[in-house]
C-alpha positions as MATLAB code, in Angstrom:
seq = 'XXXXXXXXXXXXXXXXXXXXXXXXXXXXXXXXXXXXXXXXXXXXXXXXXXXXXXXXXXXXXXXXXXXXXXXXXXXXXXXXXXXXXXXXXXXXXXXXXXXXXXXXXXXXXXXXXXXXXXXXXXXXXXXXXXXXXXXXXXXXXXXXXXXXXXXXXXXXXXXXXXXXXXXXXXXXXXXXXXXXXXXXXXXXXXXXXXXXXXXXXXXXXXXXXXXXXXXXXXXXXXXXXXXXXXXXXXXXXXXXXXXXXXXXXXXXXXXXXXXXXXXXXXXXXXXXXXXXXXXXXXXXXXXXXXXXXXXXXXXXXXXXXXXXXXXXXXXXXXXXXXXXXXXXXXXXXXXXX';
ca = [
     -31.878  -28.144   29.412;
     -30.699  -31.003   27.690;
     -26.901  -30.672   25.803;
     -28.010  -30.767   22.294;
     -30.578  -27.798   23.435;
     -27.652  -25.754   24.315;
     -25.554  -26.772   21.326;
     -28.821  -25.515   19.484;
     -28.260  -22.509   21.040;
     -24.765  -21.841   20.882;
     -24.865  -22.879   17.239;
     -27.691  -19.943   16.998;
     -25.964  -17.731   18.795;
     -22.375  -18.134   16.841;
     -24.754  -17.572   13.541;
     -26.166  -14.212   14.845;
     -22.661  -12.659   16.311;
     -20.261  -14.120   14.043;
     -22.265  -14.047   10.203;
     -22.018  -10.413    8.856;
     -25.253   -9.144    7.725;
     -26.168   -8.823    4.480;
     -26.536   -5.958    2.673;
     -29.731   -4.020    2.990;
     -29.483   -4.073   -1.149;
     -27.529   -5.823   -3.643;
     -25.862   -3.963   -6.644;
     -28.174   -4.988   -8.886;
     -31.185   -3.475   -6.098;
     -28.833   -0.654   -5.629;
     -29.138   -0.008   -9.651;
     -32.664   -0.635  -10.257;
     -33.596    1.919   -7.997;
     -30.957    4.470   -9.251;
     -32.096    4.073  -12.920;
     -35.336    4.148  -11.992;
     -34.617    7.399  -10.654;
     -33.003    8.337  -13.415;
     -35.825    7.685  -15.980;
     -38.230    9.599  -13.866;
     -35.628   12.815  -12.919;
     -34.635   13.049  -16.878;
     -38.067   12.201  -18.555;
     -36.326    9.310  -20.515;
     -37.928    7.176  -22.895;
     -38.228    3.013  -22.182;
     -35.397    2.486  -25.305;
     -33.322    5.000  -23.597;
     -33.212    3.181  -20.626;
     -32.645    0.087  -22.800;
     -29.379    1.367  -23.875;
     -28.313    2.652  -20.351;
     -29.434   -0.778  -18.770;
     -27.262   -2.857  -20.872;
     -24.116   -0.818  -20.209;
     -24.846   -0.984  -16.474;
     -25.324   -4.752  -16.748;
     -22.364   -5.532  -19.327;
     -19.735   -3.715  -16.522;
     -20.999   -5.771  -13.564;
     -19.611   -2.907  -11.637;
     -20.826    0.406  -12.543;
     -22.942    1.939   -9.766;
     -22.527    3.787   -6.982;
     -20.151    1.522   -5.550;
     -20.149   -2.047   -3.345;
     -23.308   -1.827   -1.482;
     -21.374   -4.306    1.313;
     -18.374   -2.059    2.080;
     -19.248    1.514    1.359;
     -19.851    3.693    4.411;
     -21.287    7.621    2.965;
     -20.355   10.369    5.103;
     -23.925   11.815    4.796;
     -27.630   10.536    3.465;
     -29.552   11.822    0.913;
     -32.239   13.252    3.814;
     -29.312   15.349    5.162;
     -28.416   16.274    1.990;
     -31.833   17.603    0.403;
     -32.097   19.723    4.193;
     -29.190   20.947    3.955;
     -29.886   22.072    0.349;
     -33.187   23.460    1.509;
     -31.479   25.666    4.085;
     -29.267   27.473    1.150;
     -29.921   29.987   -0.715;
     -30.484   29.394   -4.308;
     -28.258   31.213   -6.723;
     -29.116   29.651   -9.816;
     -32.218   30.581  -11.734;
     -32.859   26.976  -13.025;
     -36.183   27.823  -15.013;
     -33.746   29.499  -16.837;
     -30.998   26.770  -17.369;
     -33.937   24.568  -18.295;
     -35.465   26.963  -20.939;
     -31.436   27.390  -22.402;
     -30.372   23.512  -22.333;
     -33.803   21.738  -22.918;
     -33.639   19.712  -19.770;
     -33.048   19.541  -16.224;
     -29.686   19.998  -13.544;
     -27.962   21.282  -16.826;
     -25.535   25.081  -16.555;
     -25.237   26.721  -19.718;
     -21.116   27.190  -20.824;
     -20.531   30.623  -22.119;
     -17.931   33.447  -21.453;
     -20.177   36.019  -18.831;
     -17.361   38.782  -19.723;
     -18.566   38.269  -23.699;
     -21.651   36.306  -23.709;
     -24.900   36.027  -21.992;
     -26.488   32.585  -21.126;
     -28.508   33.057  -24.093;
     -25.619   32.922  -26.294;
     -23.868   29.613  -24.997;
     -23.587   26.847  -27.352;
     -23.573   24.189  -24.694;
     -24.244   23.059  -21.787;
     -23.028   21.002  -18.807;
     -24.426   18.963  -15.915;
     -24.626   20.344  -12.885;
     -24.269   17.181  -10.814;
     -22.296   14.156  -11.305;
     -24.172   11.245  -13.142;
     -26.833   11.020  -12.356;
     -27.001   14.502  -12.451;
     -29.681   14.392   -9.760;
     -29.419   16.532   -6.559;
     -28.204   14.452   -3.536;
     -27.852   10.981   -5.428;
     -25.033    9.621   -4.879;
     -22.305    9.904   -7.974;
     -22.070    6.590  -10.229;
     -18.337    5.198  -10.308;
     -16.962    2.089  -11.196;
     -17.293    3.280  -14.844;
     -14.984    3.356  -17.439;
     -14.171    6.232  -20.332;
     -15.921    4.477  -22.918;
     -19.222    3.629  -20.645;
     -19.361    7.376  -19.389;
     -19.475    8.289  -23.440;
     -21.757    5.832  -24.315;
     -24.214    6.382  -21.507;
     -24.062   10.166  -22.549;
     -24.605    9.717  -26.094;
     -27.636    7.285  -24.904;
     -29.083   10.620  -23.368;
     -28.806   12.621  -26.118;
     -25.631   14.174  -24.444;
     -21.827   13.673  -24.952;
     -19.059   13.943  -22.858;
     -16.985   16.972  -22.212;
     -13.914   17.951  -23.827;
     -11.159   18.754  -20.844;
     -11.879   22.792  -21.703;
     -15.471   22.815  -21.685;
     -15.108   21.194  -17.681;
     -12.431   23.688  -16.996;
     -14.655   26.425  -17.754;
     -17.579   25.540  -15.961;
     -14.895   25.301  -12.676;
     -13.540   28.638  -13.392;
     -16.822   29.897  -14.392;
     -15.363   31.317  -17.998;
     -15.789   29.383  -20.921;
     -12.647   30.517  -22.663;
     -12.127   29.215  -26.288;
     -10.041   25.699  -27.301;
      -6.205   26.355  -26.454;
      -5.284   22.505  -27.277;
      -1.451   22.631  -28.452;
      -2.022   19.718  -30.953;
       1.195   20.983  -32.407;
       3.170   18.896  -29.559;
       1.563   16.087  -30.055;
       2.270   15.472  -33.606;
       4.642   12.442  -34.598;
       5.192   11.348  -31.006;
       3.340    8.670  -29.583;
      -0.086    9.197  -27.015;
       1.367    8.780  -24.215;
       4.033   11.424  -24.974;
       2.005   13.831  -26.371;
      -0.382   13.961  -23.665;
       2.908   14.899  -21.747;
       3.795   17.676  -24.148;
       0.508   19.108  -24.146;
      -0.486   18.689  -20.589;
       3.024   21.007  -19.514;
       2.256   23.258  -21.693;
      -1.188   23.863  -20.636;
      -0.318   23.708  -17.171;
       3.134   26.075  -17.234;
       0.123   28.738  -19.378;
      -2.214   28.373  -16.637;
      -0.567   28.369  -13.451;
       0.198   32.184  -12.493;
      -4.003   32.461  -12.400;
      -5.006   29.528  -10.627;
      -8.799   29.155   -9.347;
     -10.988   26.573   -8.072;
     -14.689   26.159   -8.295;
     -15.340   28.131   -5.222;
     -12.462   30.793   -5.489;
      -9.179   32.152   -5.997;
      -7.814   30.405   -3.018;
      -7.727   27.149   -1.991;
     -10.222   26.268    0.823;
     -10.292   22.584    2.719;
     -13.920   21.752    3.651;
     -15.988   23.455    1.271;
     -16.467   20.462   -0.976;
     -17.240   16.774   -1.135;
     -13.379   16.713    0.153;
     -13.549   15.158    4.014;
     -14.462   11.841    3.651;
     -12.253    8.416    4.660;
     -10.992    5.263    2.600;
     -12.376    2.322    3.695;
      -9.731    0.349    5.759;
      -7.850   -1.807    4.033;
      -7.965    0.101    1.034;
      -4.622   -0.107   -0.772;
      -5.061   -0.450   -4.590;
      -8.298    0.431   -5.731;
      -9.955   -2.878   -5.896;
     -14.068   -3.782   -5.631;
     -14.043   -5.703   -2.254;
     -11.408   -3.518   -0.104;
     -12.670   -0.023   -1.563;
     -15.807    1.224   -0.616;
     -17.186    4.566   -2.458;
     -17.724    6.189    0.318;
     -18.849    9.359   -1.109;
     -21.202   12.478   -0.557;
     -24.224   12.956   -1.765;
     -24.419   15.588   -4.906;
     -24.328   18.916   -4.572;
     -24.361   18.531   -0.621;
     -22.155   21.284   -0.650;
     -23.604   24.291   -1.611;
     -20.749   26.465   -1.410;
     -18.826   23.893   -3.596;
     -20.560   25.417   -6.761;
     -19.091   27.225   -9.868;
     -20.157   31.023  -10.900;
     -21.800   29.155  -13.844;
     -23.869   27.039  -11.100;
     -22.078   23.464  -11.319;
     -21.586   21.291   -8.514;
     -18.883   19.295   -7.020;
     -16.366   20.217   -9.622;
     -13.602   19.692   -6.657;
     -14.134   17.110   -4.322;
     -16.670   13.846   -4.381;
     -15.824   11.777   -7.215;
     -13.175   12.409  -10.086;
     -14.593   12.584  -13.451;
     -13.584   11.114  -16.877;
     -13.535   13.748  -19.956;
     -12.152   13.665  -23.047;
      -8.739   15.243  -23.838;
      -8.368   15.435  -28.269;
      -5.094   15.129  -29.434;
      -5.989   16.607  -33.011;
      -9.464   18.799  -34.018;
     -11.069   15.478  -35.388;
     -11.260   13.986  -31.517;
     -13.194   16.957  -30.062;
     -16.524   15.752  -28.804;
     -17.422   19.529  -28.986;
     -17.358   19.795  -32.526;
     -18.924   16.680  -33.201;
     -16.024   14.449  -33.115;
     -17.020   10.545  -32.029;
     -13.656    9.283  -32.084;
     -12.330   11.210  -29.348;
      -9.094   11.590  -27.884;
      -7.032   10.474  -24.706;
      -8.968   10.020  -21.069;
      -8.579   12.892  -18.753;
      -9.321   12.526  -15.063;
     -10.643   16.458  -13.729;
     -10.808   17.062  -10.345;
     -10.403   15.886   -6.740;
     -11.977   13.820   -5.212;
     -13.739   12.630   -1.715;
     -10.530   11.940    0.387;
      -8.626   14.875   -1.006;
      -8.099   16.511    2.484;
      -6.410   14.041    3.360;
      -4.825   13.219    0.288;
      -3.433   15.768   -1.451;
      -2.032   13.678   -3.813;
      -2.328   16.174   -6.561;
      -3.230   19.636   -7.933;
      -7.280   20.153   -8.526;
      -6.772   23.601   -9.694;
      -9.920   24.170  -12.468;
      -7.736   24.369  -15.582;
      -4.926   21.857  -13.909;
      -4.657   19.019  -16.267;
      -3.495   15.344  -14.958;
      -0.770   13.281  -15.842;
      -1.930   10.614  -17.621;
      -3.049    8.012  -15.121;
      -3.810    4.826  -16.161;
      -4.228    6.160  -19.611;
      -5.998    5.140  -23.378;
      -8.164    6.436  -25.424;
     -11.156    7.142  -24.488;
     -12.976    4.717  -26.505;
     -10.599    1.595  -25.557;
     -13.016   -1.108  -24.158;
     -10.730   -0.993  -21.005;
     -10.086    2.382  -20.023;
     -10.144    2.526  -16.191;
     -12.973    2.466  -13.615;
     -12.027    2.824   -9.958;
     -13.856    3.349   -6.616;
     -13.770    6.911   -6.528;
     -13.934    7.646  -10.569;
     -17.445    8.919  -12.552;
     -18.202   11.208  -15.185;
     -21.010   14.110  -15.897;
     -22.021   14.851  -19.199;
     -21.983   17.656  -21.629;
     -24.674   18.439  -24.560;
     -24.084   20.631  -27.792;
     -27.099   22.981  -28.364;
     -29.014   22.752  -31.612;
     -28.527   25.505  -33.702;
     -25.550   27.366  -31.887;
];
């Protein structure tokens, strides 16, 4: 063979060993299929997913994570047979007849109320609230609102999430006392103690009254390299949702602990409550643990534990933060409750 034949070759060869592949879809691929999804799961409407596509597309980011670097522990196939092979606690005609829609729990107190009496609801999965899709991250605060409010939902206030993990939907115990004359930052502080110091001689988690590694969306591994969060060195490498069936709240919502954290509204006065209406809302709240957590322990992810405030604002601030391992599910007010 003559030597520019085997240069041909070499040159062919170097191409095939040495040029990563591409991914099998782009973000954009990755989201087009996801909201398509979406729309069919939900029964939405084509302005709906108007609204919904232009948030995706105005972040660039929002998804469920860098198709090129994330590695998930476990496919949606496994997932769905796995789910399969569980028994189901939940009667869902029945969360669908209370909420008006699918993969929603009603929130209620089962020591004073029935389901019938609940005057909202929350999703059961992570957004997209759609059993063994993989959670959307890479969103911020004020995306997670607006693509709740472009469902016809809204997004939790911090007590309405900590009684779906504890399974009691206790009323609002928000000391907006200590937060009055002292700047966000601080009063989040004040507040968060408080709450925390109140809570902590009955601490539960989704699943229990003790804590229990491996039961959740918990086991899962950074992607090497991964230092500070950013888009190229931190793959969401997360489970499926609700691929845990054990990881599930006595009010029949998923993933609560483990899998990706999730943004909620904390108010700092009655006017910021998204439960009563509010649409100014208050300071960002991260709940829960998320897929590492195993490994890192980095912090409590007791149900009515209430974080520091990490990379905080308001929820509505055009820049709250979006991370790798950060989503969001939704709550909706019931008509006439």
């Amino acid at each position: 063979m003559s030597s520019w034949r085997w240069t041909l070759v070499l040159l062919s060869w170097l191409a095939a060993t040495l040029v990563p592949a591409a991914p099998a879809e782009t973000l954009a691929q990755q989201n087009e299929r996801l909201l398509r999804e979406l729309q069919q799961a939900h029964g939405l409407d084509e302005a709906t997913m108007q609204r919904i596509r232009a948030i995706f597309k105005r972040s660039g980011f929002i998804g469920q994570g860098n198709p090129a670097i994330s590695q998930h522990p476990q496919t949606r196939e496994q997932c769905l047979a796995a789910r399969r092979q569980a028994p189901e606690h939940e009667d869902t005609s029945a969360f669908e007849r209370i909420c008006g829609g699918p993969h929603m729990a009603p929130l209620y107190d089962p020591q004073t109320e029935s389901p019938d009496e609940a005057r909202a609801c929350i999703d059961q999965f992570e957004f997209p609230d759609i059993p063994c899709e993989y959670p959307v991250v890479w969103i911020r605060a004020r995306e997670a609102a607006e693509v709740c409010e472009a469902m016809g939902k809204r997004l939790c206030d911090a007590h309405e999430w900590e009684g779906a993990c504890e399974g009691r939907l206790l009323p609002p115990d928000y000391r907006f006392d200590l937060a009055r004359g002292v700047p966000p930052d601080e009063g989040v502080r004040r507040m968060r103690a408080a709450h925390n110091q109140a809570h902590a001689g009955a601490k539960r988690w989704s699943y229990g009254a003790q804590y229990r590694s491996g039961v959740c969306a918990t086991g899962s591994q950074k992607t090497a390299g991964c230092m500070g969060g950013g888009w190229n060195s931190c793959g969401s490498n997360t489970y499926p949702t609700g691929a845990f069936p054990e990881c599930r709240s006595p009010l029949g919502v998923y993933d609560l602990n483990g899998n990706a954290a999730e943004h909620m509204n904390l108010p700092l006065n009655e006017s910021q409550m998204a439960s009563r209406g509010s649409k100014e809302l208050g300071a960002t709240e991260m709940k829960g643990s998320w897929f590492v957590f195993d490994a890192y322990r980095a912090h409590e992810d007791w149900c009515r534990w209430r974080a520091p405030f990490w990379h905080g604002s308001r929820v509505m601030d055009p820049q709250s933060h979006a991370n790798y391992h950060l989503g969001f599910r939704c709550c909706k007010t019931l008509p006439g409750r």
